[in-house]
C-alpha positions in Angstrom: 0.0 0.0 0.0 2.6 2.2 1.2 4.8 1.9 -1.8 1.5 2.6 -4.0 0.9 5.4 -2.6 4.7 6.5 -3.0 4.8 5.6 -6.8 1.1 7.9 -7.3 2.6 10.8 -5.7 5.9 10.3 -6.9 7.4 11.0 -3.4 10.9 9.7 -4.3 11.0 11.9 -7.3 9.9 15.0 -5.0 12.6 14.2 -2.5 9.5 13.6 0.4 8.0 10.3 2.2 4.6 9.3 3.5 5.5 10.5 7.0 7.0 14.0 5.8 3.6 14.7 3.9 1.0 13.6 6.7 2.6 15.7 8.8 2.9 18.8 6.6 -1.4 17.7 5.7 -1.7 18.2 9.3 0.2 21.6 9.7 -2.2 22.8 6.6 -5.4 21.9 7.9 -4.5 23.6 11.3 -3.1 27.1 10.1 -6.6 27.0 7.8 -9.6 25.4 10.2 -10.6 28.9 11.1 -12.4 29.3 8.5 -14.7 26.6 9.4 -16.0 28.7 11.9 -15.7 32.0 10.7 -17.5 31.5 7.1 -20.5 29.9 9.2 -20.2 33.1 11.1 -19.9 36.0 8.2 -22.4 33.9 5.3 -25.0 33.5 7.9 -25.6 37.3 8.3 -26.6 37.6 5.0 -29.5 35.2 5.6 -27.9 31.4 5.2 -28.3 28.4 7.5 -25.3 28.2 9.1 -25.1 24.6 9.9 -25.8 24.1 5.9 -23.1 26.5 4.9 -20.8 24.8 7.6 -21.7 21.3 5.9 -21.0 23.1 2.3 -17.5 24.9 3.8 -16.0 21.7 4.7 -17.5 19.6 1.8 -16.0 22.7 -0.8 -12.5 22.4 1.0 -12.4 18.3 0.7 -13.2 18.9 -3.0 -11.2 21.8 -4.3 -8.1 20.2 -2.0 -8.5 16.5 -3.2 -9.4 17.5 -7.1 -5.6 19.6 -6.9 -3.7 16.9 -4.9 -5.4 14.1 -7.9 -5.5 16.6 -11.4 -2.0 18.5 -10.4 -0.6 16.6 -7.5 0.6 19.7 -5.7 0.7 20.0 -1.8 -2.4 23.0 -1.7 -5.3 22.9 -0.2 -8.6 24.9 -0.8 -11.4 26.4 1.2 -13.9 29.2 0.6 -12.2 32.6 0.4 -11.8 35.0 2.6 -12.9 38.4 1.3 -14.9 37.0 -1.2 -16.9 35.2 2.0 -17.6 39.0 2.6 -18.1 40.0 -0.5 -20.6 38.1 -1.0 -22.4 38.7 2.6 -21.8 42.4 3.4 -21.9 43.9 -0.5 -24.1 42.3 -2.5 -26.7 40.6 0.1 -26.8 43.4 2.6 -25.4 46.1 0.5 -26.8 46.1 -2.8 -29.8 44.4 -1.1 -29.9 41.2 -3.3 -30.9 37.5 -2.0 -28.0 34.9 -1.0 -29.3 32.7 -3.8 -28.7 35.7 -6.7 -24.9 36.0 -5.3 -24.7 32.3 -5.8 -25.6 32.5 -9.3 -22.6 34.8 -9.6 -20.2 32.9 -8.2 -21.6 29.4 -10.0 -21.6 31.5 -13.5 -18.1 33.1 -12.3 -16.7 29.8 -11.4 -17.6 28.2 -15.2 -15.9 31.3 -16.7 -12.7 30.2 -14.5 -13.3 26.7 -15.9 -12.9 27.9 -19.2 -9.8 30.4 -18.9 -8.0 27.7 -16.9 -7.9 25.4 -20.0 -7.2 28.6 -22.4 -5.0 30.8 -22.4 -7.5 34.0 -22.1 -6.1 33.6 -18.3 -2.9 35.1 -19.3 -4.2 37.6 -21.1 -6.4 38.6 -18.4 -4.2 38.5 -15.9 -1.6 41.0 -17.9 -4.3 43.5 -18.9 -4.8 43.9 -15.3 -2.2 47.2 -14.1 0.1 46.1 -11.2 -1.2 49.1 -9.7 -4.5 47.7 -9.4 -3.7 44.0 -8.2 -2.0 45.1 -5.5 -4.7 47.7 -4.4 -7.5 44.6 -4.7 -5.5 42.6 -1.8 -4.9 45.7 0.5 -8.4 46.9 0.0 -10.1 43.8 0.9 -7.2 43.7 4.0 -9.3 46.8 5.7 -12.8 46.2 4.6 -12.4 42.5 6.3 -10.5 44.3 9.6 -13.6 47.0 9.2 -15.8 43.9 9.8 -14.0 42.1 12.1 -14.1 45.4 14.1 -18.0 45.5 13.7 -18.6 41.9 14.7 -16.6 42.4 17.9 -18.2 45.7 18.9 -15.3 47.4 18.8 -16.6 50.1 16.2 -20.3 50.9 16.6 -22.7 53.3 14.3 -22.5 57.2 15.5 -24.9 58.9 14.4 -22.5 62.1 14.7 -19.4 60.8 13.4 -21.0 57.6 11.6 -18.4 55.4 14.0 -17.2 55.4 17.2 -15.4 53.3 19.8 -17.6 50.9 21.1 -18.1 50.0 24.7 -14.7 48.5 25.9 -16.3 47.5 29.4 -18.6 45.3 27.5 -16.7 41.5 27.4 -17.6 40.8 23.8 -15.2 44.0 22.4 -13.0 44.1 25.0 -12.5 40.0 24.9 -11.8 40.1 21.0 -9.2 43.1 21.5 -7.3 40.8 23.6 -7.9 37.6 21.2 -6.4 40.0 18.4 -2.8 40.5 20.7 -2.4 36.8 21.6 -3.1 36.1 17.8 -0.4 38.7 17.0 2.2 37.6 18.9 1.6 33.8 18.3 2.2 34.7 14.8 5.1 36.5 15.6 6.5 33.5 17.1 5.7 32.0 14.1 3.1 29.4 16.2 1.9 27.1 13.6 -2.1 27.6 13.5 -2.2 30.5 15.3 -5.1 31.4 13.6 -7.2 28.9 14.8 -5.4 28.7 18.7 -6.2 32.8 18.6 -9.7 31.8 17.7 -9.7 29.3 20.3 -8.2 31.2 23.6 -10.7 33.6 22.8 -13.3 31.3 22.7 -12.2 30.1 26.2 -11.6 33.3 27.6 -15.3 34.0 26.5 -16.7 31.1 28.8 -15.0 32.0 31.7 -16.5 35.4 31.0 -19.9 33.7 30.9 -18.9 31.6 34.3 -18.2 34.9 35.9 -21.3 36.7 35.1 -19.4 39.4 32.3 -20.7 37.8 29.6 -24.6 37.8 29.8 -26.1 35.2 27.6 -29.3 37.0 26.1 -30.2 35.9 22.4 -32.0 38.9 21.7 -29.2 41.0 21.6 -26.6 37.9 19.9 -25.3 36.6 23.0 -25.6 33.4 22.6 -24.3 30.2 24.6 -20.7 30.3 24.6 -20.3 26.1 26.0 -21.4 23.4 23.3 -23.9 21.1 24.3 -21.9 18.2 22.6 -18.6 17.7 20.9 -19.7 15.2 18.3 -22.5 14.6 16.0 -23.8 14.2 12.8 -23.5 16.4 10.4 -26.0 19.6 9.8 -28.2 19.1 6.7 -27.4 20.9 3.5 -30.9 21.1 2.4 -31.0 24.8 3.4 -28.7 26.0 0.4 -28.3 22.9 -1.6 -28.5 23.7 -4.9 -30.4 27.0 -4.2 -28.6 29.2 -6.2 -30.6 28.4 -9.4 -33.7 29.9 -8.1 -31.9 33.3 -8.0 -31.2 33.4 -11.7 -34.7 35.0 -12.2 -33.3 38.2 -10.1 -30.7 38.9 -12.9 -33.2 39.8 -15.6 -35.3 42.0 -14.1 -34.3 44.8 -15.5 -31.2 46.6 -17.2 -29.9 47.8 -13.3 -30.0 43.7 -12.1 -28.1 42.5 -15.4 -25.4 45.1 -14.9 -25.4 44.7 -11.2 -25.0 40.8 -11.5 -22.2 41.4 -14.0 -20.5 43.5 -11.9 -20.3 41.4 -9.0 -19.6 38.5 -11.1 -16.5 40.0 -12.8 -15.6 41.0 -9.3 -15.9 37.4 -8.5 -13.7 36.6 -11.3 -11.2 39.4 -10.9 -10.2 38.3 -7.2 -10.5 34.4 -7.0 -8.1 34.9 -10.4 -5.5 36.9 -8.9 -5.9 35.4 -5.5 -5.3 32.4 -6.8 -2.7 33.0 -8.9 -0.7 35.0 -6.5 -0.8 32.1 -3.6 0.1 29.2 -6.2 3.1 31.6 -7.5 4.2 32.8 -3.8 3.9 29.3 -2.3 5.6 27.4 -4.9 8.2 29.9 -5.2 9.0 29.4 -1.0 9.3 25.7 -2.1 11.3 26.0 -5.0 8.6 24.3 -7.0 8.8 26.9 -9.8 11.1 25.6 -12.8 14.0 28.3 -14.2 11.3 30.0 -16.3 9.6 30.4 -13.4 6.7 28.2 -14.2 4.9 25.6 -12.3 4.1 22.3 -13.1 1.0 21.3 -13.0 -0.5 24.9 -12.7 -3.5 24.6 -15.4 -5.0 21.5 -13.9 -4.3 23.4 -10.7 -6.6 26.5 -11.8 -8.9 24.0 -13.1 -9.2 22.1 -10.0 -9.8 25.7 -8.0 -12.0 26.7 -10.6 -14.6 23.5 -10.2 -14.5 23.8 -6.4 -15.6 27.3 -6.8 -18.7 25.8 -9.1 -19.5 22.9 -6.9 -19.6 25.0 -4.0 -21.8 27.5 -5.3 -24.1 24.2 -5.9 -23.4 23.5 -2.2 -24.2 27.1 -1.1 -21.1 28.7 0.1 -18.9 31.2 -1.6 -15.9 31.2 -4.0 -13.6 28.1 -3.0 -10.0 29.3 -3.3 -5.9 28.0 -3.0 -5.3 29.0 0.7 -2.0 31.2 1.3 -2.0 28.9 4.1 -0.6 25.7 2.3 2.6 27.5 2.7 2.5 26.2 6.5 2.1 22.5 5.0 5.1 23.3 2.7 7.4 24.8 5.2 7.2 21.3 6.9 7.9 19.9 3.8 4.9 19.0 1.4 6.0 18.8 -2.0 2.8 16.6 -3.7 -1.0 16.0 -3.3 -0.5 13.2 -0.8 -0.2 16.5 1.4 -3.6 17.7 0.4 -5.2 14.4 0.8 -4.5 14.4 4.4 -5.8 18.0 4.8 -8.9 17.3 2.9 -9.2 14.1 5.2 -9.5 16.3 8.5 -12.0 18.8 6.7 -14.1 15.5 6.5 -13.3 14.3 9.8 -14.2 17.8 11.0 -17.9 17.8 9.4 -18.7 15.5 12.8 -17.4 18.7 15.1 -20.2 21.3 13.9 -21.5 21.4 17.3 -18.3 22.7 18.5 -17.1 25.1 15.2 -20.4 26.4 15.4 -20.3 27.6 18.8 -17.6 29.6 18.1 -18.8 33.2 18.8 -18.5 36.2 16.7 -16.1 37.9 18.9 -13.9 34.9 18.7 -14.2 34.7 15.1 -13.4 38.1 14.3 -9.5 38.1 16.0 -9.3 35.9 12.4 -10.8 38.5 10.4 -8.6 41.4 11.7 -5.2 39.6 11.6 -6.1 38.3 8.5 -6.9 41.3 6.9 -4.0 43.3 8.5 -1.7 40.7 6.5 -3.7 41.0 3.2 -2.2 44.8 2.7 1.5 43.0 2.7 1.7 43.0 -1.2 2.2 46.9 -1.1 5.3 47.0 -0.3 6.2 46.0 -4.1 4.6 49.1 -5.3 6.0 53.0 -5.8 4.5 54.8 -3.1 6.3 58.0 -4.5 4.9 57.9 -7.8 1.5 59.4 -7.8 0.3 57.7 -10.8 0.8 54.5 -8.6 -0.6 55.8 -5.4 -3.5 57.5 -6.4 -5.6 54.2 -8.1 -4.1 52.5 -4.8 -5.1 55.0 -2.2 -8.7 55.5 -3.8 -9.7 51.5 -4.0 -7.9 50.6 -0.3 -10.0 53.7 1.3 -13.2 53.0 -0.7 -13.6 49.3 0.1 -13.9 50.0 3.8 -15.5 53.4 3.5 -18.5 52.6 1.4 -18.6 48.8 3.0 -18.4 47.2 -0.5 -15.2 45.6 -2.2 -17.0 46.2 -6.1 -17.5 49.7 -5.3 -14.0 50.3 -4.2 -13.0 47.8 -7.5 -15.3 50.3 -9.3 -13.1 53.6 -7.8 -10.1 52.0 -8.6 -10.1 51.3 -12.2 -11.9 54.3 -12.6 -9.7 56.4 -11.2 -6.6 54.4 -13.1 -8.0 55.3 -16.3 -8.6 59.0 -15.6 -4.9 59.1 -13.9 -3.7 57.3 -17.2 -5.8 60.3 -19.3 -4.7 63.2 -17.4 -0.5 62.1 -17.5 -1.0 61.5 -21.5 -0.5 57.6 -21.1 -3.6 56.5 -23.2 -1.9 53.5 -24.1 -1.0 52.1 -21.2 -5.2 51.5 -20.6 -5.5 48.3 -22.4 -8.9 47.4 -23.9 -10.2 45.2 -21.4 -9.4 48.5 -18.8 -11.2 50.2 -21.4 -14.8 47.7 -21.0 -14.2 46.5 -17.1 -14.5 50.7 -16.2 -17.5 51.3 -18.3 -19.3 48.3 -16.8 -18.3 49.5 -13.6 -19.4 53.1 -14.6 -22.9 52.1 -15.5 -23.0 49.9 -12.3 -21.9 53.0 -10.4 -24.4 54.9 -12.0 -27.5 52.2 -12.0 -27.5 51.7 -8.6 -27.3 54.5 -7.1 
């Protein structure tokens, strides 16, 4: 069996053994479990189940992970996105005021497109028409919007009705618990703590119980206090019925009228845009930590690895959660030395095993949840260091789509600002050519979306 397994992975040929990949599965699925509790957590306020969409995170992770370690046998693993989780949530349910099943639609629909550049080589081309400038400022943007919303989830910024936020209540344990969470997350990463995502997540968690033991923490429903201490550890899985295969019922919202079809084209391309670059970045940056990328500086295996990301992305739109994406975290699995899918296929074998801990993950509270979405986001603005701060032609496009995201709670409105403003920057300095024509049609779709739905 064991020499089976050796001679499907190729493990010799990679320079790696059974033990050396089980091991670096395990370190993947630990630095990534959060999000097992935290997409439950951020997909259910915009209206879904969230023991279905726990069922349909875990189920979209063993998929997108097993598909890569089988089509591209590469040591990634997948899971649905962050950002794009609130994307889809806090822009275009709650924002833009569309169901959960029409955002579905655009990330099935999106998720076929990616199907189709993956085995072309449109890909390419799209990903060069799209300015440095402007792949950068994507990351970075949705970096603050999702510390914005961690923020908000934890009470630690409330609505104002003078200065629209505020400080919120500190003496309350909820903000002032999550505050803490986000330090002990800090300096576990700075001590490079393998999962210290998830153990952040976690010490909150517990620090939130004894709050509740001592009487801090008032459990009261009505207000989104809920239980803090699980009922049971194990069980059976939620059902899925709640958002299986709901997503086709919103496709009559997208032909309503001309506002809805430019609206859902919008937020699909937006869709597109990120899972594309997202998942092109953390394939390039990981593989290039593990000297996987040949002298050309090409990967092996990459299209059937955008392929793979690209079908978990449609089956779990089928499931009902967001975009399924290549985690930045398989870099963990790699830096204990996963060099092939036998990697992934143990991660993808303790998202399964994990589908009989709902009770526990989806205990979890917000508060906990959101030391994730701060750190994470506070890491997501990393990539700007590459760019020209001192050149205004850079930082203008930049500024204007990090700032925007945040302040107008929406990642395609801030998209929208950015390649806007890129284009008019590129008009005013002279440099018409350096707006390619797919600049040229992604800003007038996001001008008439602008202009629609306001």
């Amino acid at each position: 069996m064991a020499a089976r397994i050796s001679k499907f992975f190729k493990l010799e040929q990679k320079g790696t053994t059974i033990r050396t990949e089980a091991i670096a599965g395990i370190t993947t699925f630990a630095t990534m479990a959060y999000i097992l509790a935290v997409n439950p957590d951020i997909l259910s306020a915009a209206g879904l189940d969230s023991g279905a969409v726990f069922v349909a995170t875990a189920l979209g992770a063993v998929i997108g992970t097993v598909c890569i370690a089988l089509l591209a046998n590469l040591p990634f693993a997948m899971a649905p996105g962050m950002g794009l989780n609130a994307f889809f949530a806090y822009t275009v349910v709650i924002g833009m005021g569309y169901t959960w099943q029409f955002a579905l639609c655009a990330v099935f629909v999106e998720g076929l497109i990616f199907v189709v550049l993956s085995k072309s080589g449109i890909r390419t081309m799209l990903f060069n028409a799209i300015p440095l400038t402007l792949k950068y400022a994507v990351g970075a943007g949705i970096g603050m919007f999702i510390v914005f919303i961690g923020l908000k989830n934890a009470g630690v910024v409330v609505a104002d009705g003078a200065t629209f936020v505020a400080l919120g209540n500190l003496r309350s344990a909820a903000p002032a618990i999550a505050l803490i969470g986000v330090i002990i997350t800090i300096v576990l990463l700075l001590k490079k703590v393998k999962g210290a995502l998830l153990i952040g997540i976690i010490i909150t968690w517990a620090l939130g119980i004894i709050a509740q033991l001592a009487g801090w923490y008032a459990v009261d429903p009505a207000v989104g206090n809920f239980d803090l201490i699980p009922k049971s550890f194990v069980a059976l899985p939620p059902s899925l019925a709640p958002t299986f295969g709901k997503l086709f019922t919103g496709f009559k919202e997208v032909f309503v009228d001309a506002s809805s079809v430019f609206s859902f084209l919008s937020v699909m391309i937006a869709f597109l845009f990120v899972d594309i670059f997202d998942t092109v970045g953390t394939l390039a940056g990981v593989a290039s930590k593990a000297n996987m990328l040949n002298e050309k500086g090409e990967l092996e295996g990459v299209s059937n690895a955008l392929l793979s990301d690209s079908i978990a992305t449609t089956v779990g739109a089928v499931l009902g959660t967001s975009t399924v994406t290549t985690y930045i975290e398989s870099a963990a699995g790699v830096q204990e030395g996963g060099r092939t899918g036998l990697t992934s296929i143990v991660t993808s074998i303790f998202f399964l095993i994990s589908l009989f801990l709902a009770p526990v993950f989806l205990t979890i509270p917000g508060f906990a949840t959101a030391t994730a979405l701060i750190v994470v986001g506070l890491l997501m603005v990393e990539p700007i260091k590459n760019m020209k701060l001192d050149n205004l032609e850079e930082l203008i496009p930049l500024g204007i789509t990090i700032v925007a995201m945040p302040l107008f709670y929406s990642i395609s409105t801030g998209l929208a600002f950015g390649f806007i403003s890129y284009v008019v920057v590129k008009l005013a300095t002279g440099k018409v050519k350096d707006i390619s024509v797919l600049m040229w049609i992604l800003t007038v779709v996001f001008l008439l979306q602008l202009v629609l739905a306001s």
